[in-house]
MOPAC internal coordinates of N, CA, C and O (Angstrom, degrees):
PM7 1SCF
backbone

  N    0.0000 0     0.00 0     0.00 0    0    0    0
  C    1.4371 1     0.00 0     0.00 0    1    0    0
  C    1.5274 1   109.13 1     0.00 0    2    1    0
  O    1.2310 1   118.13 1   -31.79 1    3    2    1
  N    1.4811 1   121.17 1   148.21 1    3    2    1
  C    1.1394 1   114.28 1  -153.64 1    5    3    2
  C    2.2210 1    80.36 1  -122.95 1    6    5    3
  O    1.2310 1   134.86 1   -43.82 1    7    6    5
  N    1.7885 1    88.86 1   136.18 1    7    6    5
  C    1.7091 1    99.38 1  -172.74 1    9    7    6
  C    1.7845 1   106.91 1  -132.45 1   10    9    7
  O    1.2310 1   138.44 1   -55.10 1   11   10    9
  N    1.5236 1    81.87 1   124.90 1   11   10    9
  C    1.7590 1    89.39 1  -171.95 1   13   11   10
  C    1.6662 1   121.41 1  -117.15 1   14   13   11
  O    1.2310 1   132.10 1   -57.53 1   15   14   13
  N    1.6502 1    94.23 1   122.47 1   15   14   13
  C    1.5005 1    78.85 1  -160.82 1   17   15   14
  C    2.2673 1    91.66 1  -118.84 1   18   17   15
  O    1.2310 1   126.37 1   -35.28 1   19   18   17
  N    1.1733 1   105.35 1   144.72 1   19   18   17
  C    1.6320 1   109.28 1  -174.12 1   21   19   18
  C    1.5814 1   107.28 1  -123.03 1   22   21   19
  O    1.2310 1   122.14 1   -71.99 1   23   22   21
  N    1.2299 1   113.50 1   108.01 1   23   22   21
  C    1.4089 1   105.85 1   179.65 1   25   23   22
  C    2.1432 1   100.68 1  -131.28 1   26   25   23
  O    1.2310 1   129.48 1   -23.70 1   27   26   25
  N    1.1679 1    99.34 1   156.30 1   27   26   25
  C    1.0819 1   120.96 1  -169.72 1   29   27   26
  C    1.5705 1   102.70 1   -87.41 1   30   29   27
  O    1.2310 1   131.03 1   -67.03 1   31   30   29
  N    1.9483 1    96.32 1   112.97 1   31   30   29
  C    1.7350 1   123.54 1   164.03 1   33   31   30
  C    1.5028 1   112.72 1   -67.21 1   34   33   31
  O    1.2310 1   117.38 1   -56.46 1   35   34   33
  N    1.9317 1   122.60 1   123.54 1   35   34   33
  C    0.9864 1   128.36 1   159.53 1   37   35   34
  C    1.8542 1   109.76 1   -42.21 1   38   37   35
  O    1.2310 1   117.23 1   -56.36 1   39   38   37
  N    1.1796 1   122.87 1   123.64 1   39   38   37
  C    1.4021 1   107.86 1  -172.68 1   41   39   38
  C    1.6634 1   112.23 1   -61.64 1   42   41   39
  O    1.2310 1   122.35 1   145.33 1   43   42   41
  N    1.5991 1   113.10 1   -34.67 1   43   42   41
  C    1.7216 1   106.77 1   172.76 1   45   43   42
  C    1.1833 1   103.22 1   -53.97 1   46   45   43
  O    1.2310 1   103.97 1   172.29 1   47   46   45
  N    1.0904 1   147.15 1    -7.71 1   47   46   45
  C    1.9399 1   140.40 1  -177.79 1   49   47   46
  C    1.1243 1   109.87 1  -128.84 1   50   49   47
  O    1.2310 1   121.33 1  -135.48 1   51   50   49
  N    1.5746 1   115.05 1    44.52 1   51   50   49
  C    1.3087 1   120.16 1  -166.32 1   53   51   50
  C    1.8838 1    83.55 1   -96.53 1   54   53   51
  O    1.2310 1   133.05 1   140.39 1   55   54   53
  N    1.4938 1    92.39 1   -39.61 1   55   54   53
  C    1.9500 1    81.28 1  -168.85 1   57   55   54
  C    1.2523 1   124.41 1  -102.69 1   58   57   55
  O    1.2310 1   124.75 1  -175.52 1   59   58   57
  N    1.5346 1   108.48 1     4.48 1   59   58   57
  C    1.4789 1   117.78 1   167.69 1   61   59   58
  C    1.6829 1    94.01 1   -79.75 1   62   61   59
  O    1.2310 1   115.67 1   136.16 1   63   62   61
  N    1.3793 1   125.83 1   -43.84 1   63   62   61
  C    1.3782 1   111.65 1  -162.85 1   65   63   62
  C    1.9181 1   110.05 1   -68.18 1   66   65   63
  O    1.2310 1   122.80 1   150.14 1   67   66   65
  N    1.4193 1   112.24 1   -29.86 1   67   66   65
  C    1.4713 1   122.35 1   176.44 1   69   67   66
  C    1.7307 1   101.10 1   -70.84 1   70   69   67
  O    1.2310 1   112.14 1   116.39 1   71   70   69
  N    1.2353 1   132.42 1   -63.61 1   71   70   69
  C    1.5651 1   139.46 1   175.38 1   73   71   70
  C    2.0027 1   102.06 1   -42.21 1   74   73   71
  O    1.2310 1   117.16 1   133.79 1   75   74   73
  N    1.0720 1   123.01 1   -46.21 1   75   74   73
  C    1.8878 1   135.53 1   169.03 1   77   75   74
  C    1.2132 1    92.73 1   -51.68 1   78   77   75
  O    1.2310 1   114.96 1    95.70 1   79   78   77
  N    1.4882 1   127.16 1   -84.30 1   79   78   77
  C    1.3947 1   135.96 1  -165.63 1   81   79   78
  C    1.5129 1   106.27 1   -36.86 1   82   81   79
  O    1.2310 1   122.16 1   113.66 1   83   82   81
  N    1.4715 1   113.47 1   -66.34 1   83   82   81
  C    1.1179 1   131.07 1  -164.79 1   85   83   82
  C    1.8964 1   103.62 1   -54.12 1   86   85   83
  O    1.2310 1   122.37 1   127.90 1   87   86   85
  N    1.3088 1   113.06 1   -52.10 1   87   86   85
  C    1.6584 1   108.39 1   176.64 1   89   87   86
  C    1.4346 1   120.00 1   -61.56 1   90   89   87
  O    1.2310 1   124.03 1   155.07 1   91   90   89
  N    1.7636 1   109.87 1   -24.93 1   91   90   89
  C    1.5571 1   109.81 1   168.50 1   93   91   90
  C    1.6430 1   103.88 1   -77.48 1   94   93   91
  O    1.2310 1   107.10 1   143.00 1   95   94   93
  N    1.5248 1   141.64 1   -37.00 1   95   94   93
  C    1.4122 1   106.72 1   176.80 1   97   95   94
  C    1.4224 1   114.83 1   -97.43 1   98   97   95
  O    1.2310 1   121.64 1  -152.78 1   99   98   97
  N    1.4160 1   114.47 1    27.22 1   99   98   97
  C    1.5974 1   123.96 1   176.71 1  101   99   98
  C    2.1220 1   101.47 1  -111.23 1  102  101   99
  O    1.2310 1   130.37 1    52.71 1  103  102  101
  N    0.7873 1    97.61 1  -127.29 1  103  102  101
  C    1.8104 1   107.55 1  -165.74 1  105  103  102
  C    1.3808 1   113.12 1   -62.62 1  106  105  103
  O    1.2310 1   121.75 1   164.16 1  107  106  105
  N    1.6970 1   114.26 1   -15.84 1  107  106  105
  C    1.7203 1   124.60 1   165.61 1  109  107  106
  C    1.0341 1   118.12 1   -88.05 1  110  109  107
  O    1.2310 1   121.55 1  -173.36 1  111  110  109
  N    1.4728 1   114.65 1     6.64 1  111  110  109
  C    1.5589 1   115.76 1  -162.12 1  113  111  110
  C    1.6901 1   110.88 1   -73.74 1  114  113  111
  O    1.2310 1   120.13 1   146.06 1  115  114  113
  N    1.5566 1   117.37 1   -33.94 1  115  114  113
  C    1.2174 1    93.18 1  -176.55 1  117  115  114
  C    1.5119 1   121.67 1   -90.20 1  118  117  115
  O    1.2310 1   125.40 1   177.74 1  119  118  117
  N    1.4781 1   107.24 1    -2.26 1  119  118  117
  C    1.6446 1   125.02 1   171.88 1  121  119  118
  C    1.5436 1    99.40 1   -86.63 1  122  121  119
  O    1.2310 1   109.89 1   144.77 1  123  122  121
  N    1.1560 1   136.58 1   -35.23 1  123  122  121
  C    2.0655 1   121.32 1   131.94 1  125  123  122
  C    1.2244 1   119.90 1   -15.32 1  126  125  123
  O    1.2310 1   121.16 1    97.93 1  127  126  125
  N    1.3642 1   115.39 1   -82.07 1  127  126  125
  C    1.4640 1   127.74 1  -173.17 1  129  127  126
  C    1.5758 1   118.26 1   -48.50 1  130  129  127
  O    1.2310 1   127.49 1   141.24 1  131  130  129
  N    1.1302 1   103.19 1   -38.76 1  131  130  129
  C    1.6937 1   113.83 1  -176.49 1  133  131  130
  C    1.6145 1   100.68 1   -69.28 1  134  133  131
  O    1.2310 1   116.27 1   147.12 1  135  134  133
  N    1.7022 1   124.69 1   -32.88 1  135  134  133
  C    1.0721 1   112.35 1  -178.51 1  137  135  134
  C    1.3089 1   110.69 1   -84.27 1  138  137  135
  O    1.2310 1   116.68 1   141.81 1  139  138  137
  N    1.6321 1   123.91 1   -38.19 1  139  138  137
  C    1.4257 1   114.29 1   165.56 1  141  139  138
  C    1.3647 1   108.73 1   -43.23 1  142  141  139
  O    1.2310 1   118.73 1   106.52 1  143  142  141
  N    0.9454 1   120.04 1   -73.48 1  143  142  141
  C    1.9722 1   119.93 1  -165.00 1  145  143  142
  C    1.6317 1   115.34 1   -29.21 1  146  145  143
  O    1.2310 1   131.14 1   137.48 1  147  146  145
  N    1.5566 1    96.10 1   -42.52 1  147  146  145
  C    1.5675 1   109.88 1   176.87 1  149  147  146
  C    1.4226 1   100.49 1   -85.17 1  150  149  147
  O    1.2310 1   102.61 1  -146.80 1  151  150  149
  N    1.2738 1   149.46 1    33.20 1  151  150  149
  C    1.6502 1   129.59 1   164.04 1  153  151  150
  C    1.2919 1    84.78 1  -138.26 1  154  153  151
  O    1.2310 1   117.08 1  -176.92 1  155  154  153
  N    1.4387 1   123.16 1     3.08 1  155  154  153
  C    1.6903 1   104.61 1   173.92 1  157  155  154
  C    1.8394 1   114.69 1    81.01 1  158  157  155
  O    1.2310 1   140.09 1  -172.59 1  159  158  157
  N    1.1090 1    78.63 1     7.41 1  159  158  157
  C    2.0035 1    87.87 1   168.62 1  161  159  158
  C    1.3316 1   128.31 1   -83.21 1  162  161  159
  O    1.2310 1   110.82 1   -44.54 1  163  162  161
  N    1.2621 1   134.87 1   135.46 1  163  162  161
  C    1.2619 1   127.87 1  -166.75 1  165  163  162
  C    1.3816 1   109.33 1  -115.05 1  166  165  163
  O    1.2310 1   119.01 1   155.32 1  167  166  165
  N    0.9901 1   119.50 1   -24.68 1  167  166  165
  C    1.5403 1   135.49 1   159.34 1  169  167  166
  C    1.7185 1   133.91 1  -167.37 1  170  169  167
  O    1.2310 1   118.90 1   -47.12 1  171  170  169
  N    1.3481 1   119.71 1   132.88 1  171  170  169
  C    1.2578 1   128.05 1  -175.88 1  173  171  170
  C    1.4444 1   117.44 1  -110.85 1  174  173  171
  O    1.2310 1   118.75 1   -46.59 1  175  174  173
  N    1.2397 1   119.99 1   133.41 1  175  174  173
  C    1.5721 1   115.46 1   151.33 1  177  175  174
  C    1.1424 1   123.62 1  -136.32 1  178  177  175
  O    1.2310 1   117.21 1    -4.27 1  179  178  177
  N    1.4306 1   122.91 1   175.73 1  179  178  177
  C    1.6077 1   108.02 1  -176.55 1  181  179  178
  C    1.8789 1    93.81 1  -142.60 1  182  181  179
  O    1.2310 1   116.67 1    -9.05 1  183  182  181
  N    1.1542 1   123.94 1   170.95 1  183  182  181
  C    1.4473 1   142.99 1   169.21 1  185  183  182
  C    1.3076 1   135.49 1  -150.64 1  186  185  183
  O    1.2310 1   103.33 1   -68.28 1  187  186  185
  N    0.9633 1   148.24 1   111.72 1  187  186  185
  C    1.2204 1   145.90 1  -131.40 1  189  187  186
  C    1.8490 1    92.91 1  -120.61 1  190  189  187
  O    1.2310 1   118.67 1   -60.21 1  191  190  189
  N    1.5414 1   120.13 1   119.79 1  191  190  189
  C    1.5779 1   137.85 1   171.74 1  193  191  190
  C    1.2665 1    99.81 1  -102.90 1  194  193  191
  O    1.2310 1   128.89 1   -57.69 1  195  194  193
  N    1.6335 1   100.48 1   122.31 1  195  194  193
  C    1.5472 1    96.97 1   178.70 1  197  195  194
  C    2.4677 1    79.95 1  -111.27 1  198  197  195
  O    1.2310 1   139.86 1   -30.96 1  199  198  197
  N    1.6635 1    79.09 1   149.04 1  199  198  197
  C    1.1279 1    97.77 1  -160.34 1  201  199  198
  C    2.2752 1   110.06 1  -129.25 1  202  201  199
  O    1.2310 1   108.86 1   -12.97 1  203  202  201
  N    0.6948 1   138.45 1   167.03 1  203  202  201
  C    1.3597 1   146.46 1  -175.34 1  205  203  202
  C    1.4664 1    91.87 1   -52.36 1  206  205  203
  O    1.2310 1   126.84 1   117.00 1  207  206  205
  N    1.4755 1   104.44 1   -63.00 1  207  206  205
  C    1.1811 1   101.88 1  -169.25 1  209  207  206
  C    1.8651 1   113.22 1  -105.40 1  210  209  207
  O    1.2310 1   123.68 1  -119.98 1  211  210  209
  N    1.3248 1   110.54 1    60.02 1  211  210  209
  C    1.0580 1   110.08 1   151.84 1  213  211  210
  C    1.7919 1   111.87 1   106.63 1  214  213  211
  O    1.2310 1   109.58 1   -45.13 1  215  214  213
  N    1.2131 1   137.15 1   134.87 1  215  214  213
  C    1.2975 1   117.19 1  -173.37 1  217  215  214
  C    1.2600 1   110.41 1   -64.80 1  218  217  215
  O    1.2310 1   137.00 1   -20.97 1  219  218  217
  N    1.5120 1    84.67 1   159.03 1  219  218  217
  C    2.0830 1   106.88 1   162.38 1  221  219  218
  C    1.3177 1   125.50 1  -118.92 1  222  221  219
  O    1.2310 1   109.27 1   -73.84 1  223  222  221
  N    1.1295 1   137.72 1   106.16 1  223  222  221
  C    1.1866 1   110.04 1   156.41 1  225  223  222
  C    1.3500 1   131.88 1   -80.62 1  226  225  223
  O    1.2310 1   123.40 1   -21.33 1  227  226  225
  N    1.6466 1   111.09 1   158.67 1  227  226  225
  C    1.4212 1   129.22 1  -167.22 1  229  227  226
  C    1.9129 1   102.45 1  -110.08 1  230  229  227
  O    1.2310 1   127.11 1   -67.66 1  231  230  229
  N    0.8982 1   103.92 1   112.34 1  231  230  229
  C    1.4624 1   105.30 1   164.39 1  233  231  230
  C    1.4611 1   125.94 1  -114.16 1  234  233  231
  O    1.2310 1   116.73 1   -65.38 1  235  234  233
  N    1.6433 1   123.82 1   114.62 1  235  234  233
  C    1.3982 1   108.94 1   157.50 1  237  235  234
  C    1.2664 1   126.52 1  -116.54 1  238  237  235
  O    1.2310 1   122.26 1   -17.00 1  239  238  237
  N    1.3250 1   113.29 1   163.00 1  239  238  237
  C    1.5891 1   125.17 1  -171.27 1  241  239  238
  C    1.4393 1   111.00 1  -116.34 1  242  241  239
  O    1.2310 1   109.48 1    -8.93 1  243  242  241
  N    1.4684 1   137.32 1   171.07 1  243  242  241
  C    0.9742 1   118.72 1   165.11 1  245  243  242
  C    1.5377 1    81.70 1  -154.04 1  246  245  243
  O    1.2310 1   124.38 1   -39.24 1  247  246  245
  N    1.2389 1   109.20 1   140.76 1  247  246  245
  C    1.4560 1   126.91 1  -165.19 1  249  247  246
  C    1.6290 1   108.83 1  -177.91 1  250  249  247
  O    1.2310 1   114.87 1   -32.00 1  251  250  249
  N    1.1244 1   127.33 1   148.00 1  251  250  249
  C    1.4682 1   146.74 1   158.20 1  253  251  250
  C    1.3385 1   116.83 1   -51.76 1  254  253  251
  O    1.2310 1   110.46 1   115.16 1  255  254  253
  N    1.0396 1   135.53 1   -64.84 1  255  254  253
  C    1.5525 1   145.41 1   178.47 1  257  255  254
  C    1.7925 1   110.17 1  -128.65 1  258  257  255
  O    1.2310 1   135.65 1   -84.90 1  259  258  257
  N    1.4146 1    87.31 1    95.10 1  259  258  257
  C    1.7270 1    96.20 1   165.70 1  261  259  258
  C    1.2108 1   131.55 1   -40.63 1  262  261  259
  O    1.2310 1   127.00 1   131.09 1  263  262  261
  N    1.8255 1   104.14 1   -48.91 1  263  262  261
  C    1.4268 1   116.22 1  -158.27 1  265  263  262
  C    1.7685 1   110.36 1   -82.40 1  266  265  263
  O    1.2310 1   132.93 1   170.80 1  267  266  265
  N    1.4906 1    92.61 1    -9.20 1  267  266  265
  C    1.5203 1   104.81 1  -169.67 1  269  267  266
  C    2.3533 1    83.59 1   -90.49 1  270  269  267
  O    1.2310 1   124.01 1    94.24 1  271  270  269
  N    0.8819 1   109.91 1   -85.76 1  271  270  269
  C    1.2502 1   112.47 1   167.69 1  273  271  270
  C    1.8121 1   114.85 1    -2.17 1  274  273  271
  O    1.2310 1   124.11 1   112.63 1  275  274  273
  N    1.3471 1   109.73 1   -67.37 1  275  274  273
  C    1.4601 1    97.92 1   178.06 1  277  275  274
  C    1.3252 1   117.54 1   -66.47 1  278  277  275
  O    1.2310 1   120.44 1   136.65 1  279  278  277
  N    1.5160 1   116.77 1   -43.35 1  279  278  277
  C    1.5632 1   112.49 1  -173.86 1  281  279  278
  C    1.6091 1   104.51 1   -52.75 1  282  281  279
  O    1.2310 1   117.21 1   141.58 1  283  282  281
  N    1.3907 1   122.91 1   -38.42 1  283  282  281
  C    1.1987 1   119.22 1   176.46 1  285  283  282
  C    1.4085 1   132.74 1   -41.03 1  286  285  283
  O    1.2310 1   134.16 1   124.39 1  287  286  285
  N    1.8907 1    90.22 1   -55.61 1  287  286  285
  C    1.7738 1   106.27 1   162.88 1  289  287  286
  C    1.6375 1   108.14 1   -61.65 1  290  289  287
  O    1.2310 1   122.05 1   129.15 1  291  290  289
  N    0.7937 1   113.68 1   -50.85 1  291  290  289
  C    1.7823 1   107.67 1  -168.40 1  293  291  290
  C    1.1773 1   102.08 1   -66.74 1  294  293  291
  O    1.2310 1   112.93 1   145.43 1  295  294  293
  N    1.5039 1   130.97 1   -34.57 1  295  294  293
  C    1.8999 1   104.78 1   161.79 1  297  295  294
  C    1.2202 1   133.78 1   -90.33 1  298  297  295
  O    1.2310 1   125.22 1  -177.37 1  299  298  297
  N    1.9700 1   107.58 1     2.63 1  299  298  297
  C    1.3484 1    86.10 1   179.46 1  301  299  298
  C    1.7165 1   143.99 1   -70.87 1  302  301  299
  O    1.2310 1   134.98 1   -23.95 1  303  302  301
  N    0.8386 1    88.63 1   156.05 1  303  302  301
  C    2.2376 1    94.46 1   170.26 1  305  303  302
  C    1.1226 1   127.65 1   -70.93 1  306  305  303
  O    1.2310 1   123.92 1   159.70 1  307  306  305
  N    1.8083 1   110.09 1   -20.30 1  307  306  305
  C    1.3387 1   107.84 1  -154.38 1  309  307  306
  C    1.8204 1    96.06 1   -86.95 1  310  309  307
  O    1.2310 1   130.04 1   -30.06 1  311  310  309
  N    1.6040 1    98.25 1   149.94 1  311  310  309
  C    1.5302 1    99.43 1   169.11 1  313  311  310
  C    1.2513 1   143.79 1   -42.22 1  314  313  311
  O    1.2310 1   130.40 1   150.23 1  315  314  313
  N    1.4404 1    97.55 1   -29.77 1  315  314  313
  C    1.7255 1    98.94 1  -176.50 1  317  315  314
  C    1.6508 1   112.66 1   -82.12 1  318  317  315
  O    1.2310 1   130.78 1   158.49 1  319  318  317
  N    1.7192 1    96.81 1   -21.51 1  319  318  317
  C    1.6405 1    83.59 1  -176.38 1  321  319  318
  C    1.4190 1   107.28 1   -95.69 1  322  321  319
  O    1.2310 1   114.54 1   160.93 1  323  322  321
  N    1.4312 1   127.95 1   -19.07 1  323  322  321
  C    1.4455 1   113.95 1   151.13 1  325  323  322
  C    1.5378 1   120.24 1   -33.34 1  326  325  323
  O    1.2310 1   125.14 1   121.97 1  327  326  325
  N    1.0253 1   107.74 1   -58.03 1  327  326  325
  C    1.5335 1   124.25 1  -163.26 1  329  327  326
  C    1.3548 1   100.41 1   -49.92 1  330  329  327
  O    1.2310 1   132.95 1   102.07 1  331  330  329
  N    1.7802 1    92.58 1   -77.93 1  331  330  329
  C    1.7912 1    96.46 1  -177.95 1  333  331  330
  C    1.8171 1   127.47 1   -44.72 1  334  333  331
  O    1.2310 1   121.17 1   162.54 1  335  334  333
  N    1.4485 1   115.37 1   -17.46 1  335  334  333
  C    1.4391 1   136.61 1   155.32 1  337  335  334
  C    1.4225 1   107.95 1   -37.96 1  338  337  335
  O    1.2310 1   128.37 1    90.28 1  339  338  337
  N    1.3164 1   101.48 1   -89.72 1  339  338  337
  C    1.5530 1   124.65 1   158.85 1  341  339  338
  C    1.4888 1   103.50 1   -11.35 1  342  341  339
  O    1.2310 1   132.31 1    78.36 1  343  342  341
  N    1.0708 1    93.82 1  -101.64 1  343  342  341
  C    2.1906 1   102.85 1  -168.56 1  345  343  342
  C    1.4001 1    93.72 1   -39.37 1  346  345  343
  O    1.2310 1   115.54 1   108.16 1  347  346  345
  N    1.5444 1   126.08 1   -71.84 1  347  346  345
  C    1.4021 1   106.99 1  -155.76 1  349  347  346
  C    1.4593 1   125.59 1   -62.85 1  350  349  347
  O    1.2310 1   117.19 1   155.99 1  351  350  349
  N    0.9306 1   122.94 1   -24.01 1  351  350  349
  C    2.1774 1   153.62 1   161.49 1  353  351  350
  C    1.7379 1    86.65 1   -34.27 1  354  353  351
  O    1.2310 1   140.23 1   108.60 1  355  354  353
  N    1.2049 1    78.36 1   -71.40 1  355  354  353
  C    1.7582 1    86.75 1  -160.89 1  357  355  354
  C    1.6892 1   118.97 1   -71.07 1  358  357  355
  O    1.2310 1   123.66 1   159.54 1  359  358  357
  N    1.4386 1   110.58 1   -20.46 1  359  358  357
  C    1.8547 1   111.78 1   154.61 1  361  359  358
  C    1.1492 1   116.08 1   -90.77 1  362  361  359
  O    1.2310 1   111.08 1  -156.08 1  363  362  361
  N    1.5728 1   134.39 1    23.92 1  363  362  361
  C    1.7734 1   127.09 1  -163.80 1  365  363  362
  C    1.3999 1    92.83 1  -106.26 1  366  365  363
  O    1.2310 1   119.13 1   -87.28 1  367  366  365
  N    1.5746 1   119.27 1    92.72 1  367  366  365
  C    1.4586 1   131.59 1   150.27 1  369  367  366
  C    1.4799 1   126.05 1   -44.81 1  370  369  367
  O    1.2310 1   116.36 1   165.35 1  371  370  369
  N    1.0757 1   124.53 1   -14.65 1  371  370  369
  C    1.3744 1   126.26 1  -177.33 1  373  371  370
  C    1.8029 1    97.87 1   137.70 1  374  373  371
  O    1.2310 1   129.96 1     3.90 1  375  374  373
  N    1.3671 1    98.40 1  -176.10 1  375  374  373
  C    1.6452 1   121.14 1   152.68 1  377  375  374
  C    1.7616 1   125.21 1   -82.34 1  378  377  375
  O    1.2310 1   132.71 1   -35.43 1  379  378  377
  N    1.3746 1    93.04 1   144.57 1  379  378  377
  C    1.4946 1   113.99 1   178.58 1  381  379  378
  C    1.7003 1   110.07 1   -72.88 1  382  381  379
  O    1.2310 1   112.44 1   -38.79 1  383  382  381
  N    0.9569 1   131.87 1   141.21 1  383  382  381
  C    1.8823 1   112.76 1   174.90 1  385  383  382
  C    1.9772 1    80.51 1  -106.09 1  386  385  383
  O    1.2310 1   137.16 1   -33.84 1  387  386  385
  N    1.0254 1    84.37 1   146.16 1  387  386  385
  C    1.5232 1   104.12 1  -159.33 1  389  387  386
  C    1.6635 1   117.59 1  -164.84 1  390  389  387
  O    1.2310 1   131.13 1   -65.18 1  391  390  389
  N    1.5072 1    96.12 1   114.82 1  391  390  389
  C    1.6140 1    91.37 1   164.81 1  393  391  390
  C    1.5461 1   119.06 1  -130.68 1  394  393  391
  O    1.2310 1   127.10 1   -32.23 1  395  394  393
  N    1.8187 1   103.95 1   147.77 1  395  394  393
  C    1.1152 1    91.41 1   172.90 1  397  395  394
  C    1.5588 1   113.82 1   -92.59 1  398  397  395
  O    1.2310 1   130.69 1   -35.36 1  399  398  397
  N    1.6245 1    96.98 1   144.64 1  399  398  397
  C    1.5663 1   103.67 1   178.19 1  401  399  398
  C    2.0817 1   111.20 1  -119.35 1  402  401  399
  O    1.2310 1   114.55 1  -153.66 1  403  402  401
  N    1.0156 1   127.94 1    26.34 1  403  402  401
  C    0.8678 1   161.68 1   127.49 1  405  403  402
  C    1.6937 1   155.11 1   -89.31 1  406  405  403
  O    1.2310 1   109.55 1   -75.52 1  407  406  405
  N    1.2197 1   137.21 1   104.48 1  407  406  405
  C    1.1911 1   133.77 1  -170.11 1  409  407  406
  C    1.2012 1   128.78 1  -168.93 1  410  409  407
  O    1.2310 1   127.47 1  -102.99 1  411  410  409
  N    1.7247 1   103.23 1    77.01 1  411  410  409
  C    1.4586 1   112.71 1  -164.67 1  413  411  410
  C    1.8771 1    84.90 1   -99.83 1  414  413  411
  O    1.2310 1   138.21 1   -12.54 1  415  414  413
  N    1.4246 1    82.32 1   167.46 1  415  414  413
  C    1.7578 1   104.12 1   151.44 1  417  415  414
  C    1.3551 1   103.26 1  -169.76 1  418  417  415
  O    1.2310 1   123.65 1   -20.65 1  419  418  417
  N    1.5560 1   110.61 1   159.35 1  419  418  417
  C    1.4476 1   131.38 1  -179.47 1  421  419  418
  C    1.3858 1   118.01 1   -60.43 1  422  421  419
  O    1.2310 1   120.05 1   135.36 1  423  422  421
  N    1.4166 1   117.51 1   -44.64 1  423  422  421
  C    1.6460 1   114.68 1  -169.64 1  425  423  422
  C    1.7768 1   106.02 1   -76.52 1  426  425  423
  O    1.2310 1   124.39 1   178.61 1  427  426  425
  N    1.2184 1   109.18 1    -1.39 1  427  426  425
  C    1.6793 1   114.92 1  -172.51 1  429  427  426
  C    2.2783 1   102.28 1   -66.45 1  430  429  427
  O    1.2310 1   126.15 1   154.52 1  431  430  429
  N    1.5923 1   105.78 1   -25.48 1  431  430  429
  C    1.4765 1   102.58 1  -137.76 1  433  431  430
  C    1.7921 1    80.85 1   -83.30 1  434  433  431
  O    1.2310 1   120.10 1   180.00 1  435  434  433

């Protein structure tokens, strides 16, 4: 199942949070992967909407059990997900008000 969450980037951490991103799918990428595998993620991306009032980023996940997935992140040890804690903690402007108005999937028919 694919899970989308949009929360609003302090704009001063607009380019530390893109330069972060960018080292996890560049030279951290396979110390990434090792943490997806372990939270049960099958794939992530993120996008960043810069907006009137300020960027957003868009993140989705696609994973089986979310709730199992975060507890994973919220205890892990390993460095990168400390880190990414860190940076994103410290750019999280608030929440997006957001609805979804879409929500198909294939195994439904």
């Amino acid at each position: 199942m694919i899970h989308l969450v949009a929360r609003r980037l302090r704009a001063d951490h607009r380019d530390r949070v893109i330069a972060w991103l960018g080292g996890i799918d560049g030279p951290r990428r396979p110390e990434a992967l090792e943490s997806l595998a372990a939270e049960g993620v099958d794939h992530e991306t993120a996008m960043i909407i810069d907006t009137s009032e300020g960027p957003i980023i868009v993140y989705a996940m696609q994973t089986d059990d979310l709730e199992r997935s975060r507890a994973v992140t919220d205890e892990s040890q390993r460095p990168i997900d400390a880190e990414h804690r860190a940076v994103m903690r410290a750019a999280d402007a608030g929440p997006v008000a957001a609805e979804i108005v879409l929500d198909l999937r294939a195994d439904e028919r």
